[in-house]
Each structure stands twice: as structure tokens, then as C-alpha cells.
C-alpha positions in Angstrom: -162.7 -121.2 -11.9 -164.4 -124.1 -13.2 -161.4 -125.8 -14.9 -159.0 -125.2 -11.1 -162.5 -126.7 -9.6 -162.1 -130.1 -12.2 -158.2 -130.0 -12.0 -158.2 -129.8 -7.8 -161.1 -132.7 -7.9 -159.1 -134.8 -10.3 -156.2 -134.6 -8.2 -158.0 -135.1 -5.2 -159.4 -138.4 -6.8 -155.7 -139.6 -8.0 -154.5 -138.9 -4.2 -157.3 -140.9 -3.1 -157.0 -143.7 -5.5 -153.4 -144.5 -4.9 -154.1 -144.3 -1.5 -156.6 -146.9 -1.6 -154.6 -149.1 -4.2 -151.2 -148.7 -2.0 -153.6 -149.3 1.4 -152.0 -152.4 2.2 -148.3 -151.9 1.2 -148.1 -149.0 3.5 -149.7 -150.6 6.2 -147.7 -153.6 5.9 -144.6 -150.7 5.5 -144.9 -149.3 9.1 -145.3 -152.7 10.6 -142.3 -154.1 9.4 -140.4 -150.8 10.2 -142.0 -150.8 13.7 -141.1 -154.1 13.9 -137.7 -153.9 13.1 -136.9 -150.5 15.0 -138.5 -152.5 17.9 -136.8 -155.8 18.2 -133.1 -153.5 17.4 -133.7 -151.8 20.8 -132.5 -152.6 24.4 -134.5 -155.3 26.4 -136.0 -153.6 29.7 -136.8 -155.6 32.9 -140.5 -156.6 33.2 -142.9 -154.4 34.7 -144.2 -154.7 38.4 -147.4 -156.9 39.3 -149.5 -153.1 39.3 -148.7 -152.4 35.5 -151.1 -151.7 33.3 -150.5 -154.8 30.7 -153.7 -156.3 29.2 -153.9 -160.4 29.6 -157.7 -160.4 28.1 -156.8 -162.5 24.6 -160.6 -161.5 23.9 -159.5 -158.0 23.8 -157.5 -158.4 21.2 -158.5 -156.7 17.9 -157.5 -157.3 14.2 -154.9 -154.9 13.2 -156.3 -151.8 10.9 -155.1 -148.6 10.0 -156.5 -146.6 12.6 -154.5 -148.9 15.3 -150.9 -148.6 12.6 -151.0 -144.9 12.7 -151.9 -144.7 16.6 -149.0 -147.2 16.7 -146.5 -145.8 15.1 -147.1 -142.2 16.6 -148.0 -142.9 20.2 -146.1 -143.7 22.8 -144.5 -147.5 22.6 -143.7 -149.7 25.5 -140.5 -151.2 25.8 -139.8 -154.8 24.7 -139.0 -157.5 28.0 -137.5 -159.9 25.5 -137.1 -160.9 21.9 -137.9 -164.0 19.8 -136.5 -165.4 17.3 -137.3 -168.5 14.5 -134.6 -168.8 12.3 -135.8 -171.3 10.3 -138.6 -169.1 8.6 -136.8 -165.9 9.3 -139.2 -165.1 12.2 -137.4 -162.5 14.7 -139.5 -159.9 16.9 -139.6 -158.2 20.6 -141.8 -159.5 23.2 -143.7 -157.2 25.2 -145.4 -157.5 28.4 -149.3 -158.4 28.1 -151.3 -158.3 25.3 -152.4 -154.3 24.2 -153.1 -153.8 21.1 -150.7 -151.0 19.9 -147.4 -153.4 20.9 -149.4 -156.5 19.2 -148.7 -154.3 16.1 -144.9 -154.4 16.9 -144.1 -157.6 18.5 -145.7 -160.6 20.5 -146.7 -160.5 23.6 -147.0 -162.1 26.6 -150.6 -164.1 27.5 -150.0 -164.4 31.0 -148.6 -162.2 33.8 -146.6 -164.2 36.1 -144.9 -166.6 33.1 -140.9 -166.6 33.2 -138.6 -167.6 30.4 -137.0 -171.1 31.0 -138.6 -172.1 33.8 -141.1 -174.6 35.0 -144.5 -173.4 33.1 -145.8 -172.9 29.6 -144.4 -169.3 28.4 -147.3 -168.5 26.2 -147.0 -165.7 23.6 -149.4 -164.4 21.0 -148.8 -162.4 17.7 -151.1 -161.3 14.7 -150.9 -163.0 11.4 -151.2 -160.2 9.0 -152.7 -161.1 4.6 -148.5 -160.7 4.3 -147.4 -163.7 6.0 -143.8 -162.7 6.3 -145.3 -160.4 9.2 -145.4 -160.7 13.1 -146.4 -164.2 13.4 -147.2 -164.8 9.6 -144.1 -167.1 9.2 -145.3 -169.6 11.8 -147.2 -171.2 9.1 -144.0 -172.3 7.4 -142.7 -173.7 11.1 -142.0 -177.2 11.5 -141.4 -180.1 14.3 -138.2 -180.4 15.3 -137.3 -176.4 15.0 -135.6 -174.6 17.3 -137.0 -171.7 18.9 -134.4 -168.9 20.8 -135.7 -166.7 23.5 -133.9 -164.2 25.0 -134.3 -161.5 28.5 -131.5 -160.0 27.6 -129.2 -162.2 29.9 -129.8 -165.7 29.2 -130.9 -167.4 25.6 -133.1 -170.0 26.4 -133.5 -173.0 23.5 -136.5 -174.8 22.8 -137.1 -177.5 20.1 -140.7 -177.8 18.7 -142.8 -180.4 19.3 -146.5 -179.6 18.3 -147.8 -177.7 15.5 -151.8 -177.8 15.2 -154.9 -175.7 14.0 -157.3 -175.4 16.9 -160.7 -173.3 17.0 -159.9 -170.3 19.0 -162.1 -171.9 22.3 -159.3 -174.4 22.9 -157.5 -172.3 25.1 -156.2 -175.3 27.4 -152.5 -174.9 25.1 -151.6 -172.2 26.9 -152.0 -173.5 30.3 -149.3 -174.8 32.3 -148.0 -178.8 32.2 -146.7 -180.0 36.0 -142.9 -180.9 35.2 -142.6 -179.4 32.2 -140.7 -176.1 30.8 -142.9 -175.2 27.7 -142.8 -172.3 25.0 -146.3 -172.3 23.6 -146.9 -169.4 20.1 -150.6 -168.8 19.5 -151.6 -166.7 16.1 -154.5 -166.6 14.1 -154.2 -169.8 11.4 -154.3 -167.4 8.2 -154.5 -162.9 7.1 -158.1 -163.0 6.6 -160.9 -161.3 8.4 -162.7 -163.1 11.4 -160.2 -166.0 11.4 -162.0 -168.3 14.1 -159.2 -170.8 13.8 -155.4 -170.5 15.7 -152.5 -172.1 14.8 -150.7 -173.2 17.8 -147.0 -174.0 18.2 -145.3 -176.0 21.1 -141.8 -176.3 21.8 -140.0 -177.5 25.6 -137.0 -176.0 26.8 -133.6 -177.7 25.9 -131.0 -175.7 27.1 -130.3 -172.1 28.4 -127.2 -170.3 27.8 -125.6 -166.9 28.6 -126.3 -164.2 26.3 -123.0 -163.8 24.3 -122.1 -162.3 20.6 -122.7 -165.5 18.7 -126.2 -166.7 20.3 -127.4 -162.8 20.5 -126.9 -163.3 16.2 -130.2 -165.1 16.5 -132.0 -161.7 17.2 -130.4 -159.5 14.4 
């Protein structure tokens, strides 16, 4: 009895061990297949004015096991659009709002009544995860000049980048809206590590929009 007793606690130790050693890998496993099972599916229209999608940035909480697992096992919105920045192989849905389970899938939206390619600043926030090939990880590598592909489903809309900065995370004014001006505006923490207080912001303005065809829908695969 004594020797099952040492051979089921050793085993329990191993089990517990790897689990802690491979912690991170499988977290940052179901991410990226959330992530890509997400931005593969069809783009629904956005919600009505009533839905329940959180705008409260402040509400927004780091990404931990507890909200992978509830995640990946609960019920997931549908994306309203999908992103894409091929230039650091950045591609991901866009939800509406900002909750906390589609945050670990995608970007979302940081304010409710912002359109696509029209007169505004569409503002859209994503985690930056210790991997930086995650959600908005690759925005570090972004540079000026860059285009940026947004897409409802219908129309691509274009945008070329023309800020990149590190703010404190009280400088919210990026995200509000420029008279005249049809603005993209990407908002993740500025590195993977606990209690970032900085954000790295990108900015891009609209260039062109284009029907959704074959070649520009590539973007998003």
C-alpha cells in the first residue's frame, strides 16, 4: 500500500510539474487555435444599439488561464470583421465591444457607433501576449508607411500608417475622432509583461475601399 501511495504521488507530482513547465505553451496553444478557427469563420452583421457588448477599456483584464479555458469552452460571439497586417503576419477577427472572452480570440471594437471607412477614428484594441506573434503581439514589428486591410465582409477598406507611438495608458485622446478625417487607430499594451502601464498605439487614414473579391479577401487567410 505504501509503495501504490509513493508511486500515485510521484505521478501526481510529474502531471503537475509538466503542467506547470508547459503552462505557457498550452495557453499560448488555444489562443492561436481560437484565433485561427475564429478569423476562418463567416463575418456576421453588427449587433443592434441594445447588445450586450462591453466599451469599458478599464474592464479589460490581462489574459490568464482561467479566462483561456472559459474561452475556448463557452459560448463565442461571432466576428463583425477581420483585420489583417501583412507586413508582420498580423491577421485576426474583430468583434463587437470589448469582453474579455473574444479579447482572447480577436480585437475588438472600442467604440459602439464606429464604421469601417467612414468619417471617424475606427478604434480597435487587442492583448499583447509574452509570445509576441499573438493577437496584437506583432504590432511591435509595424512600421510607417504599412498598409493595414479591413474588411465587413463586403468591402476591404485600405489604410496606410502614419503614427506609431508608446503612450501611458491615460492618453486616451488617440482613439477619439479627427473632424475630416477617416482614421484606423490599433491600441495594445506596449510589451507581454504583467501590469504594462504603457500602450503602443498605431494610426493609419483610409486610402481606398474596394469590393471584397478573391484576391483582396487573400489578405485574411
Amino acid at each position: 500500500m505504501k509503495k501504490i501511495l509513493r508511486y500515485t504521488l510521484i505521478v501526481i507530482l510529474l502531471v503537475v510539474g509538466l503542467a506547470l513547465i508547459f503552462n505557457q505553451q498550452i495557453k499560448n496553444a488555444l489562443v492561436q487555435h481560437m484565433t485561427t478557427r475564429a478569423v476562418d469563420t463567416t463575418i456576421v452583421a453588427k449587433k443592434s444599439k441594445d447588445s450586450k457588448a462591453n466599451f469599458d477599456f478599464k474592464k479589460i483584464k490581462a489574459v490568464d488561464n482561467q479566462m483561456v479555458v472559459s474561452a475556448a469552452t463557452g459560448e463565442q460571439n461571432d466576428a463583425i470583421g477581420k483585420i489583417a497586417l501583412p507586413s508582420v503576419g498580423l491577421r485576426l477577427p474583430i468583434f463587437e465591444g470589448l469582453n474579455n472572452a473574444d479579447l482572447v480570440r480577436g480585437a475588438g471594437t472600442m467604440k459602439q457607433d464606429q464604421k469601417m471607412g467612414e468619417e471617424g477614428n475606427y478604434a480597435l484594441a487587442g492583448h499583447h501576449m509574452q509570445d509576441a506573434s499573438l493577437l496584437f503581439g506583432p504590432l511591435a514589428k509595424a512600421k510607417v508607411g504599412a498598409k493595414i486591410y479591413l474588411t465587413d465582409g463586403k468591402k476591404v477598406y485600405v489604410y496606410k500608417t502614419t503614427v506609431k507611438t508608446t503612450v501611458n495608458k491615460s492618453e486616451v485622446q488617440y482613439i477619439y475622432d479627427v473632424p475630416g478625417k477617416k482614421m484606423l487607430t490599433l491600441v495594445t499594451c506596449a510589451s507581454g509583461e504583467d501590469n504594462e502601464v504603457d500602450r503602443t498605439i498605431i494610426q493609419a487614414e483610409l486610402v481606398r475601399v474596394e469590393e471584397a473579391n478573391k484576391t483582396n479577401l487573400k489578405y485574411f487567410e
